[in-house]
N, C-alpha and C positions, 0 to 999 in steps of 0.2 A: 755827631750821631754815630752808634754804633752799627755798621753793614757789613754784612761780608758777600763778597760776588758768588752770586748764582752758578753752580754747574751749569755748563749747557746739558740739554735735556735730551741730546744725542751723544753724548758721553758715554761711552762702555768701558773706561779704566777699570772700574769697580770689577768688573768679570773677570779680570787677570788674574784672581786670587783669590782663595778662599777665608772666612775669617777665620775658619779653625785651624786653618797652618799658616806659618811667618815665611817670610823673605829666606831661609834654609831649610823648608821642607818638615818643622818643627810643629807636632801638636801643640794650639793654643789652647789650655781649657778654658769654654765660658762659661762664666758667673753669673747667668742672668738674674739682674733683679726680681723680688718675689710678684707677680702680678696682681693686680686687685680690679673689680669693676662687675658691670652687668655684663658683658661677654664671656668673664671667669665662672661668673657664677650660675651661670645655664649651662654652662662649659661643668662645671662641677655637678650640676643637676646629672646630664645628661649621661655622663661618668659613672657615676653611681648606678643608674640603673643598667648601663651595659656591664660594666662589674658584678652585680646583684645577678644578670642572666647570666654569664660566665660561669661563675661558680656557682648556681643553683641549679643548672641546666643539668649537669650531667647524674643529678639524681634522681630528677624527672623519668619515670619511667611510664610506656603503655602499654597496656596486658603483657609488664614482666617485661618488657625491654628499653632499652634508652629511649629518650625524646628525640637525642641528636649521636650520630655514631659515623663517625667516617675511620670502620679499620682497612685500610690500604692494604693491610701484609694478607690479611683473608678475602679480601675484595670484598668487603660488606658494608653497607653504609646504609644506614637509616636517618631520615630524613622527617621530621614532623610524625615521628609512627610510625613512616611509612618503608618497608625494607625496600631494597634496591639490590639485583644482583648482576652480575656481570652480564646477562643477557638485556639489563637493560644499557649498558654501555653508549648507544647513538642515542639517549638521551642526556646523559652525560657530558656527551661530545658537543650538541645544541644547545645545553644549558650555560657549559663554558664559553661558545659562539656566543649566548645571546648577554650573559657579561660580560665579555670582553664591548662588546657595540655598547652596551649599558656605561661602564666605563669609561670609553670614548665620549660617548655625547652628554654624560656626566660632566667630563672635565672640559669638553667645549665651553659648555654655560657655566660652570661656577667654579671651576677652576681646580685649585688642592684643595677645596671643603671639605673633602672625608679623611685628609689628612689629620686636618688639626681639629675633627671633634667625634669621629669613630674611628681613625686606627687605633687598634691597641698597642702601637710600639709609643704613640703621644700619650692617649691617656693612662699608661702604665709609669711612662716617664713622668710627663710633670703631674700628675693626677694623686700618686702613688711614691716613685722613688725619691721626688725632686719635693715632696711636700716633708716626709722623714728626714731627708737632707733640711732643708729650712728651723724643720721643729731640733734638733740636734746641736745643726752648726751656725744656724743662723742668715742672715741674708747674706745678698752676695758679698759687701763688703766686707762681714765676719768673717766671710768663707776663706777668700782673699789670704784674711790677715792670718788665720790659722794657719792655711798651708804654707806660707810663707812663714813663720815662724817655727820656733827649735821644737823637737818632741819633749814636749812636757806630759805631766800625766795627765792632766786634763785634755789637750790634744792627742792622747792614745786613748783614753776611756770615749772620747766623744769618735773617733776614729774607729774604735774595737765597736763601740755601740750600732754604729751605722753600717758599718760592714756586715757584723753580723743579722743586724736586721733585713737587709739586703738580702741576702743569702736563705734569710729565712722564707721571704717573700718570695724568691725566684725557686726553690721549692714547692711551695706551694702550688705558686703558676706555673711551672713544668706537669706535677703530679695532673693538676686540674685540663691540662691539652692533652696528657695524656691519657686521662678518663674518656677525652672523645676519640679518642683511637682504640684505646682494648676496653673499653668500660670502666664505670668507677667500681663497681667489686673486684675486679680483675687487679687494680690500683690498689685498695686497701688489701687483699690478698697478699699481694708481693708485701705492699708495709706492715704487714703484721706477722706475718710468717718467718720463717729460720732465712736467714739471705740464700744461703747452699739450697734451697727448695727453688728460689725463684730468682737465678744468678745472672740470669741476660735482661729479667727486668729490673733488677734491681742496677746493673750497668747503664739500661735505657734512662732509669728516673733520674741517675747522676748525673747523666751526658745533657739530659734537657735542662737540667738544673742549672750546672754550670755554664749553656749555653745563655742561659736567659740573665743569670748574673754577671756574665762578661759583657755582655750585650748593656744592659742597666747601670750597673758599675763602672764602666770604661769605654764602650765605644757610645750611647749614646745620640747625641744628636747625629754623629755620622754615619748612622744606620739611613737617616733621612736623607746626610747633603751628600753620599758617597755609593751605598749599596741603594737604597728601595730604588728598584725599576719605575717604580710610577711616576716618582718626581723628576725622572729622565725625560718619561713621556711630555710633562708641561713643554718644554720646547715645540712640540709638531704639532702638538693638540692646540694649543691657546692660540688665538685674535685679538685682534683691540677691541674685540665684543664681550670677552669672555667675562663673568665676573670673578674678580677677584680684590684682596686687599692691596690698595691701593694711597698714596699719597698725591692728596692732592695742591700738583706743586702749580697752579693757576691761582690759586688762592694764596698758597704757601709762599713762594716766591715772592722776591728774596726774603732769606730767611735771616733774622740776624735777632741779638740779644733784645728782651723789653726792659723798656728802659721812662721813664715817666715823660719823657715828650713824646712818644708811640702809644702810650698805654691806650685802653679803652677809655678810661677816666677823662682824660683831656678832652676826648670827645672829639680827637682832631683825625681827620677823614683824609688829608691830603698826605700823610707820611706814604714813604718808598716801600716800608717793609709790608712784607708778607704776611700771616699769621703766627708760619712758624716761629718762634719763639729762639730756637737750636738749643732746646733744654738737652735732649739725645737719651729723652726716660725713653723715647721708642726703641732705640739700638739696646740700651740697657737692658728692658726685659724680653728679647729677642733670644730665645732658646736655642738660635741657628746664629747668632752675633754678628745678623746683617743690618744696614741701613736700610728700611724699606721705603727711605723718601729718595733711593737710587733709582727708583722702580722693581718692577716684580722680577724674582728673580728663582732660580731652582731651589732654593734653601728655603726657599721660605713655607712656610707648613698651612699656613693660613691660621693660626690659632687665639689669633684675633689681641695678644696681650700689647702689641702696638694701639689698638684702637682704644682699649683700655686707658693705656697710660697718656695716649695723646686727648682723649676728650675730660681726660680729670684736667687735665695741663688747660686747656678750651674753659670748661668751667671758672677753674680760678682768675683769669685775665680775662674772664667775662667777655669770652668770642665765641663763637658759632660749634658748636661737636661737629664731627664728621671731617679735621682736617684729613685724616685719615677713616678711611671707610672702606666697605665692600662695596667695587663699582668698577666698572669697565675703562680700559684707554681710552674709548671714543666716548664714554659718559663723562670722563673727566672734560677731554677737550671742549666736546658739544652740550653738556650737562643735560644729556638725554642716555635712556638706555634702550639699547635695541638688542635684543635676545631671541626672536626667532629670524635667523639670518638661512638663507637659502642653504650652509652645510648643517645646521642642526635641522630644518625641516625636513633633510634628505636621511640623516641618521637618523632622527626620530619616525619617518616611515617604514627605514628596513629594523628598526628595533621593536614597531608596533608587529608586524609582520613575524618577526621570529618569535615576539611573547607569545602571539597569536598561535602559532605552531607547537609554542611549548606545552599550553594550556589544554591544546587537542590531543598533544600526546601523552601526556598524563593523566585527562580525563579517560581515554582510551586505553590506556595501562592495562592488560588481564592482572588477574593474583596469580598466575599460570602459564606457563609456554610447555606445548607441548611441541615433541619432535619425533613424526610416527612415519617409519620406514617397511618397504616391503627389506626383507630376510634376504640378504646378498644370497647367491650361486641356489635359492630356492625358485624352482616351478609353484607353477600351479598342481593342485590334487582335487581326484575325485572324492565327494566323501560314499558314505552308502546311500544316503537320501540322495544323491546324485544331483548334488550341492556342487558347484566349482570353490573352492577355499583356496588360500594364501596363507601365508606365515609374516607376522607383522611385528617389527621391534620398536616400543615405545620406550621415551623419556621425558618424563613430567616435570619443570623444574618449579619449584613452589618459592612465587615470590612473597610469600605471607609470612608473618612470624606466630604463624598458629597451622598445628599439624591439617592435614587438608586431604580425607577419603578420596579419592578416583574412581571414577568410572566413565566409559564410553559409550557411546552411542552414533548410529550410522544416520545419517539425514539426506534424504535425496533420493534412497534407493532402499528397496525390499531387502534384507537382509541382516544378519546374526555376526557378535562379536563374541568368541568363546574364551576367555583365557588361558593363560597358559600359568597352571597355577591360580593362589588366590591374588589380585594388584594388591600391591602394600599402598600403605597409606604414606604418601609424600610428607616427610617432616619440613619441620620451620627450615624456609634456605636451604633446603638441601632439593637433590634431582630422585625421583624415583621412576626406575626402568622394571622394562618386562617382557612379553612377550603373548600377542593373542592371536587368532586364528580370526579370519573373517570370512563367512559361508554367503555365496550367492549365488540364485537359480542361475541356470545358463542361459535361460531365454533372455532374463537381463544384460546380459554382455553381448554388446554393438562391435567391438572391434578385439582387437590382439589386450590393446591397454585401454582400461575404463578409470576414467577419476570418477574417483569416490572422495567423500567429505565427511569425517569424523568428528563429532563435538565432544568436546572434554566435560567432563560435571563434577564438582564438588556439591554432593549433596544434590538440590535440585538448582543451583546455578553452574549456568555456563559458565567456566575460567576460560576456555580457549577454544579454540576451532581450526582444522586444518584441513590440508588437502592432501590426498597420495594416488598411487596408480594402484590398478590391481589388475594381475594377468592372466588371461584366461586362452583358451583353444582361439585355432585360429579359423574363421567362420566362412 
C-alpha cells in the first residue's frame, strides 16, 4: 500500500522560506494553474460588479460634481455628493479610527476574506491580468514551456501581445484613480489636449501607469507575500477562532496516493489513509505557491482556488467536499465554531460605539462653519442713537457644492448687525470674509464683556451658529 508519513502538525520548517524565492535568494515565478469551480465563479460575479463601479463611478456626477473625489493636493474630497473641507478634518481623523477597529475585528473573525474577493491588487490580478495571460499563453504548463523555450516568432508575437495589453490596461486603471483624485474632466482634459498645455499631468498619468504595469507585470503576487501591510497584520490579529481557509488535516491525514484497495468503491472503511489523496492541484492553483495543507500561513490571500480544486478532487473519488474549507483551528479540531470570543465582543462594542459617533457627527455636519471675531486693537463706540457698537471680522466657510447667500442674525439679545459693505455670497468650497458692526442698548450690557450668540442663515436655514464677546463701558 501506498503511505507517506504524516508531518507532524507542530511542524514550522515550511516558514523558513518563502515559495517565491530558492535556497540563493532567487525570484521563483509561479505558474499557477487556471482555477475552476463555485468559489471562482461568485468570485468572478463579484469582480465584475466592483469593476463596473470602478470605472463607472467617476462619471457619476451630483448637481455638476463627482459621486466620489478624494483630491489630496487641494484637500477636497467628496464623498456620496457630499463635499468635505478641511474644516471637517476630526471627522476624517474618526473615520480612519473607526476603520482601522472595523479592520481589526474584521480580521479577527474571518480572517484575509477581503483579500482575496475585494482587494483590487487580486481582483485586478487574477480577475483581469492572469485571465489575458491564460487566453494568450495558455495554462500553467504552456506558460512553463514558452518561457523555457527559444524566442520564436510565435513566442515574441504571444509576448509582444500580452505585454502590450497589459500596458494598455494599466493605463486605463491609472487614468481611472486618477479621475478620483483631479476629476474625470480634468483626466480627459490632459488626454486630449497638446501635452506642453498639460506637462505635470501628463507626467502624473505615466508615473501611475507605469506603476500599475510594474506592479501587474512583474512584481505581482509579492505585492501580497512582501509589501501589503495587512497580510503582516494576520500574525497578531488571528486565533484558533478566527475563520479562515483551512485544511482539514483530522480527516486528511495521512495523506497518501488512491489507489483501488483505499478507493471509495471497495467500500472498505478500515484503510490508514486520509482523504487526502496528495494530487497537490491545491499548491498548483495557489497564486501565492503555498501548501495550504501546512496550515494557514501569511501568503495566503484567502481566494478560495484551493477549495475549488480540492472539492472537484472530493467529487470524483466520491468523498465528502470541504477537505478543505473555510473554518477555524478550533473548528477543525473540535468541529464546532465559536465566533463571538470575549476579544471580538470587546472590539465589536468599541466599534459599535465609534460608528455610533460617526453617524452623530455626520448627521450633525452644518453646510457652514462660520468664524466670527471681534476686530483685534478695536474698542468699543458710541453710535448717535447712543447704541454701544463693535467692529466684527467674519469667515464663512461653505461646505456645499452650491453657491450659498449669508446672512446674520443676533439671537438672545435686542440688537442690530450692520455690514460692512454688501456680504458676498460664499461660493462652492470656498471661505467668504467680511466685516459688520453689531449695535446694542447700553442698558443691555451686564459686565465689561457680554456673549452674544450669532446665527448664520442661508436663505431661511440655519447653516451655523456661534458665540463671541462683545465689549462695552465698564459699569
Amino acid at each position: 500500500m501506498n503511505t507517506t508519513t504524516p508531518q507532524p502538525q507542530d511542524s514550522e520548517i515550511y516558514r523558513d522560506k518563502l515559495a517565491t524565492v530558492d535556497d540563493k535568494g532567487k525570484r521563483v515565478w509561479i505558474y499557477p494553474k487556471k482555477p475552476k469551480g463555485r468559489y471562482y465563479n461568485w468570485r468572478m460575479i463579484l469582480s465584475a460588479l466592483l469593476l463596473a463601479f470602478l470605472f463607472a463611478t467617476p462619471f457619476i456626477k451630483v448637481n455638476g460634481d463627482p459621486f466620489l473625489l478624494f483630491n489630496v493636493i487641494e484637500r477636497k474630497f467628496i464623498l456620496f455628493g457630499v463635499l468635505f473641507m478641511p474644516q471637517d478634518f476630526h471627522l476624517f481623523v474618526l473615520a480612519m479610527l473607526t476603520m482601522i477597529v472595523f479592520i481589526i475585528l474584521f480580521t479577527v473573525i474571518f480572517g484575509r476574506l477581503f483579500c482575496g474577493w475585494v482587494c483590487p491588487q487580486t481582483i485586478f490580478m487574477e480577475m483581469v491580468f492572469r485571465k489575458i495571460e491564460y487566453w494568450i499563453e495558455g495554462d500553467a504548463n504552456a506558460q512553463r514551456k514558452l518561457n523555457a523555450g527559444p524566442w520564436t516568432t510565435e513566442k515574441m508575437v504571444k509576448k509582444a501581445a500580452k505585454q502590450s495589453i497589459f500596458f494598455a490596461i494599466a493605463v486605463l486603471v491609472a487614468n481611472t484613480f486618477l479621475a478620483y483624485i483631479i476629476g474625470v474632466d480634468k483626466v480627459i482634459q490632459i488626454a486630449t489636449e497638446p501635452v506642453n498645455q498639460h506637462l505635470g499631468g501628463f507626467v502624473a498619468m505615466l508615473l501611475f501607469s507605469g506603476a500599475f504595469y510594474f506592479v501587474f507585470s512583474y512584481m505581482r503576487e509579492q505585492v501580497c507575500v512582501a509589501i501589503c501591510p495587512y497580510g503582516r497584520l494576520q500574525g497578531v490579529l488571528l486565533d484558533k477562532n478566527s475563520i479562515v481557509i483551512a485544511y482539514d488535516y483530522i480527516r486528511g491525514e495521512p495523506r497518501g496516493k488512491l489507489t483501488r484497495e483505499n478507493s471509495a468503491a471497495t467500500k472498505k472503511i478500515d484503510t490508514p489513509l486520509g482523504d487526502c489523496i496528495d494530487c497537490s492541484l491545491c499548491v498548483q492553483v495557489c497564486p501565492t505557491g503555498i501548501d495550504i495543507r501546512n496550515g494557514t500561513q501569511l501568503e495566503c490571500v484567502n481566494c478560495t482556488a484551493c477549495i475549488d480544486a480540492c472539492d472537484e478532487v472530493m467529487d470524483k473519488i466520491e468523498r465528502p467536499r470541504g477537505l478543505i474549507r473555510y473554518d477555524s483551528a478550533n473548528g477543525i479540531e473540535t468541529k464546532q465554531k465559536k465566533i463571538f470570543t470575549g476579544r471580538v465582543i470587546a472590539y465589536s462594542a468599541v466599534l459599535a460605539v465609534l460608528v455610533g459617533v460617526n453617524i452623530w457627527l455626520l448627521g450633525s455636519r452644518s453646510d457652514a462653519e462660520a468664524v466670527i471675531l471681534r476686530t483685534p486693537g478695536m474698542l468699543f463706540q458710541e453710535t448717535k442713537e447712543g447704541h454701544i457698537t463693535n467692529l466684527y471680522n467674519y469667515q464663512v466657510f461653505n461646505k456645499t457644492t452650491q453657491e450659498m447667500p449669508i446672512s446674520f442674525k443676533l439671537t438672545g439679545i435686542d440688537g442690530t448687525i450692520r455690514p460692512v459693505g454688501e456680504i458676498p455670497v460664499a461660493a462652492p468650497g470656498k471661505m467668504s470674509e467680511g466685516a459688520f458692526f453689531v449695535d446694542l442698548k447700553p442698558e443691555l450690557l451686564t459686565d465689561r464683556k457680554t456673549k452674544i450668540t450669532i446665527e448664520v442663515y442661508s436663505g431661511d436655514i440655519m447653516v451655523d451658529k456661534t458665540t463671541t464677546s462683545f465689549l462695552g463701558p465698564i459699569k
